[in-house]
C-alpha positions in Angstrom: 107.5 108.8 -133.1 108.7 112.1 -131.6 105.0 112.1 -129.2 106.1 108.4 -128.4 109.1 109.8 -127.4 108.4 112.2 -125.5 105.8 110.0 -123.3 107.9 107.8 -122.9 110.9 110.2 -121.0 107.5 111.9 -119.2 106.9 108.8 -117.8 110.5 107.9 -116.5 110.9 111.2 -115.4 107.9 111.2 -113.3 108.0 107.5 -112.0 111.7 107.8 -111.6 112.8 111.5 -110.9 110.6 113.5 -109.8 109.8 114.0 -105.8 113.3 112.3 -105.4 110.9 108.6 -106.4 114.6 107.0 -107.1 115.3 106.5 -103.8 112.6 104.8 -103.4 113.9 102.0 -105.7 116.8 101.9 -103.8 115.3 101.5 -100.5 113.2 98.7 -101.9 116.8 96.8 -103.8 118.2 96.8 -100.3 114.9 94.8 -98.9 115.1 92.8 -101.5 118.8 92.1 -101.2 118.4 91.6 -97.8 115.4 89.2 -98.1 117.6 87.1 -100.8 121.1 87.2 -98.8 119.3 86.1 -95.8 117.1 83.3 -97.5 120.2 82.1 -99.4 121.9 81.4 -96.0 118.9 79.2 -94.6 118.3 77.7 -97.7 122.4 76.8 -97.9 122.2 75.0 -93.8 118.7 73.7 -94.4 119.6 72.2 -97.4 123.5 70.5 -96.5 122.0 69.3 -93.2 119.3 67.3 -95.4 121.5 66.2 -97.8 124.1 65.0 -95.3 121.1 63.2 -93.6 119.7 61.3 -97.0 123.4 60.3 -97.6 124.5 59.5 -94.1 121.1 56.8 -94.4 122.1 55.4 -97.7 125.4 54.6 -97.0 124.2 53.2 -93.8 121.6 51.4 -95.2 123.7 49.6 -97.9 126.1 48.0 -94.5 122.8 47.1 -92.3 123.9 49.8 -89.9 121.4 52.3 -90.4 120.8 53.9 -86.3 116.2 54.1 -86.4 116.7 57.7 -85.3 118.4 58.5 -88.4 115.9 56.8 -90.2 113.3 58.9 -88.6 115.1 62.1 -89.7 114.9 61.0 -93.1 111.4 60.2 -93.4 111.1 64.0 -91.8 113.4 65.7 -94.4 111.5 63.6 -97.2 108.0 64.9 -96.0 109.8 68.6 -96.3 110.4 67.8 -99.7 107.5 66.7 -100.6 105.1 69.4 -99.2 107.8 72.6 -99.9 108.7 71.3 -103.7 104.6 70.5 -103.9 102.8 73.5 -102.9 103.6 77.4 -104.5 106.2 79.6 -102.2 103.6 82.6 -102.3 101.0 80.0 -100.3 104.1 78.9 -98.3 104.9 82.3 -97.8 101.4 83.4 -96.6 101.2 80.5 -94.2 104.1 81.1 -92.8 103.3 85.2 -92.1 99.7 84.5 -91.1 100.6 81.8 -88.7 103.7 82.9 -87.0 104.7 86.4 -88.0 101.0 88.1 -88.5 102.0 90.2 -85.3 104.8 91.7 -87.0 104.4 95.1 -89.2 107.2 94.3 -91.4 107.5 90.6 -93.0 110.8 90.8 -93.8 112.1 87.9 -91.1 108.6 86.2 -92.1 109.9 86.6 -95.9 113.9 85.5 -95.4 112.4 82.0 -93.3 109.6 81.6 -95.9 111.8 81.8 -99.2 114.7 80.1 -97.1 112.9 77.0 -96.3 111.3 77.1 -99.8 115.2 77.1 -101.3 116.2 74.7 -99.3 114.0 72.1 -100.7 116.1 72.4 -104.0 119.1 72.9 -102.7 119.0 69.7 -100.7 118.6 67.8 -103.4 121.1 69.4 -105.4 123.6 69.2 -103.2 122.5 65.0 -102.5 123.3 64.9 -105.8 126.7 66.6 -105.8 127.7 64.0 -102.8 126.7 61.3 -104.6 128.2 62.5 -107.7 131.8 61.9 -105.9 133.8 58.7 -106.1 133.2 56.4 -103.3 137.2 56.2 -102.7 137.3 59.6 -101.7 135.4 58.5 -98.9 137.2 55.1 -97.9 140.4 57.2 -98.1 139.5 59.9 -95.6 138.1 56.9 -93.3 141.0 55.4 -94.0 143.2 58.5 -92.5 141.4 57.5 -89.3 139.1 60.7 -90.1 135.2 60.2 -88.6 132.4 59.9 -90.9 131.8 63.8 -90.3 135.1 64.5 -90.7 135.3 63.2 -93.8 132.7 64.9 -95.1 133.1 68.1 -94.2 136.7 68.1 -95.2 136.9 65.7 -98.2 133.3 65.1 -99.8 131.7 68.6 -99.2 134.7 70.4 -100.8 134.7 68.1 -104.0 131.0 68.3 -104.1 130.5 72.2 -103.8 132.6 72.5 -106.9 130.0 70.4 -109.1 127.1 71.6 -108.0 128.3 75.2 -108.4 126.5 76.2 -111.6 123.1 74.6 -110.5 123.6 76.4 -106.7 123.8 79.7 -108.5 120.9 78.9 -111.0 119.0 78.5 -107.3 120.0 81.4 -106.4 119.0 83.3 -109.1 115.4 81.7 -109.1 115.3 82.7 -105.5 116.0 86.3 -106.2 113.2 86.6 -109.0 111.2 84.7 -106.1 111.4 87.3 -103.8 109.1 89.8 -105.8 105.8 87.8 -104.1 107.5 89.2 -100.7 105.2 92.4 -101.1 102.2 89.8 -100.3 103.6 89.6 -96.5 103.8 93.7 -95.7 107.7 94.0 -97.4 108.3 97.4 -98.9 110.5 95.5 -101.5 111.3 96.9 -105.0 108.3 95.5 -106.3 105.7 96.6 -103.8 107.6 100.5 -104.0 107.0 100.3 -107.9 103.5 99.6 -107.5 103.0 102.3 -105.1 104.6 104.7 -107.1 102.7 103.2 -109.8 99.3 104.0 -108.1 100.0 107.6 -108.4 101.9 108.1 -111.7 99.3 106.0 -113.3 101.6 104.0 -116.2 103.5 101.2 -116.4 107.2 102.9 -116.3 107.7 102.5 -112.6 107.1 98.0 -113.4 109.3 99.0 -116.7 112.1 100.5 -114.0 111.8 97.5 -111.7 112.3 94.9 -114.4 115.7 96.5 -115.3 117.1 96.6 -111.8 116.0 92.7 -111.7 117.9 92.4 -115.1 120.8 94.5 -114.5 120.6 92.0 -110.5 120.7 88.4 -112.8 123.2 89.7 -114.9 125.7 90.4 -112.3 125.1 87.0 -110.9 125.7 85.6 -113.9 129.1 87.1 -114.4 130.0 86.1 -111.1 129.4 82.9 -111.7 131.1 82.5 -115.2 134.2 84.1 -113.4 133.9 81.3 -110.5 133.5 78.5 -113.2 136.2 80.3 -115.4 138.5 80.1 -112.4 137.7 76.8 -110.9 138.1 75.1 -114.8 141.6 76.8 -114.6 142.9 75.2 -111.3 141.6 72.1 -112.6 143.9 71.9 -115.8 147.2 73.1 -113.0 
């Protein structure tokens, strides 16, 4: 137990002290913090302009005053859908690097668009359903405030919506950040790809060990944000 021990704080010490190798964990957080921040915010527009779209035709549809371009857009956004929710985000991810960004040393901007237009697949259609999810009267009042159709729901619908969807949006967003350890694939010195190299010349598994805990110690965070953000929001509710 004692020699078990011992290996074991070897190992951390060498994967995570020695030659000042901590830093290099840090270096690689921030890229993937920055990959993740950035893809969130794609993902986010990407996925309300969708979801406005899909809406925007359904309502349309029911009156008989559905414009053909519109119709056109949603045939587009429901061929996104299909092909980004029906093919893995490390093929997407390569595509995308080898076909636009393969001049580039670093991926990172290659990584952020990838695993932004990946999330926004999801968050298109949780977000439709958040829209959907609020009473139609909401929307008959604003119009009947004299308030446009775009107007009404950025001002009355979105709001309302963004408050139900809340939980599955941050459940996104935590998928997203696991996500972003395939980002090594495209030339990212993420957190993952400095573990491995570290790991290539340690030669154990404590430097994978170190990176699962900073991804653990990442979701937990967001979790507790989130849980406050619910906690709060339940709270206004019941004033």
């Amino acid at each position: 137990m004692n020699e078990w021990f011992a290996k074991v704080v070897s190992d951390f010490q060498g994967a995570f002290i020695e030659g000042d190798r901590w830093k290099l964990y840090f270096q690689g957080l921030g890229k993937t913090l920055q990959i993740a921040a950035g893809a969130v915010i794609l993902g986010i527009i990407i996925g309300i302009f969708i979801a406005i779209i899909k809406v925007s035709v359904n309502q349309r549809s029911n009156s008989g005053k559905c414009p053909l371009a519109l119709k056109i857009l949603e045939k587009i956004c429901d061929i996104y859908l299909t092909v980004i929710r029906g093919t893995p985000v490390m093929v997407q991810l390569l595509i995308i690097y080898a076909g636009i960004f393969v001049t580039m040393t670093d991926g990172t901007i290659a990584a952020i668009v990838g695993f932004g237009i990946n999330s926004g697949a999801y968050v298109a259609e949780i977000i439709r359903a958040g829209i959907q999810s609020i009473d139609k009267g909401q929307t008959e009042a604003g119009r009947s405030l004299g308030l446009t159709s775009g107007q009404t729901m950025r001002l009355i619908v979105l709001p309302q919506a963004i408050r139900n969807i809340l939980p599955a949006l941050f459940n996104e967003f935590i998928t997203l950040l696991k996500e972003t350890s395939v980002a090594g694939y495209v030339a990212v010195q993420d957190i993952l790809k400095m573990a491995t190299n570290i790991q290539n010349k340690v030669y154990n598994i404590a430097p994978l060990m170190i990176t699962a805990v900073f991804y653990l110690v990442l979701v937990i965070i967001m979790t507790q944000i989130q849980k406050q953000i619910e906690r709060r929001l339940a709270q206004s509710d019941r004033r």
